[in-house]
C-alpha positions as CSV (number, residue, x, y, z in Angstrom):
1,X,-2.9,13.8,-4.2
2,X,-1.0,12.4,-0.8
3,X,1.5,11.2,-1.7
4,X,5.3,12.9,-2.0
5,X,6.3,14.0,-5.2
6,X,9.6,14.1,-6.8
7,X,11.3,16.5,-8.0
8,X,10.3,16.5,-11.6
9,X,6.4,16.3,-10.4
10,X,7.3,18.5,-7.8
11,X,8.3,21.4,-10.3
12,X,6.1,20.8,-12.5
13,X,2.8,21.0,-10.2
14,X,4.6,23.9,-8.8
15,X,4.6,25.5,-12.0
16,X,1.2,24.2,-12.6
17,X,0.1,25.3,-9.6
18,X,1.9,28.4,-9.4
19,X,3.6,27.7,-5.6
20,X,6.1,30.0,-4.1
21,X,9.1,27.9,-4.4
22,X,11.2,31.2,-3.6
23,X,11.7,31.2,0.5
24,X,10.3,28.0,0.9
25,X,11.5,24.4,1.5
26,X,11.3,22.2,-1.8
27,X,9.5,19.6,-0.5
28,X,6.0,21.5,0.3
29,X,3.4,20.6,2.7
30,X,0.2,19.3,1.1
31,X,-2.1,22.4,2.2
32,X,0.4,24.4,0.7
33,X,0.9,22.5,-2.8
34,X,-3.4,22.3,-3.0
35,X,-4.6,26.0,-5.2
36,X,-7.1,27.8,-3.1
37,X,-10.0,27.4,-5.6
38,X,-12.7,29.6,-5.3
């Protein structure tokens, strides 16, 4: 995933992903929208 998303995709990885949307721009930097899988 590099590319932007819109906002549909963007709220729906968000949810997905579960990304702070609260306090943060809405377009997200890709390190940010990436889970920190462990």
């Amino acid at each position: 995933k590099g590319r932007k998303l819109s906002a549909g995709t963007l709220l729906h990885d968000v949810n997905k992903h579960r990304v702070r949307l609260f306090g943060k721009p809405f377009e997200l930097p890709e390190r940010d929208f990436e889970p920190k899988r462990r």
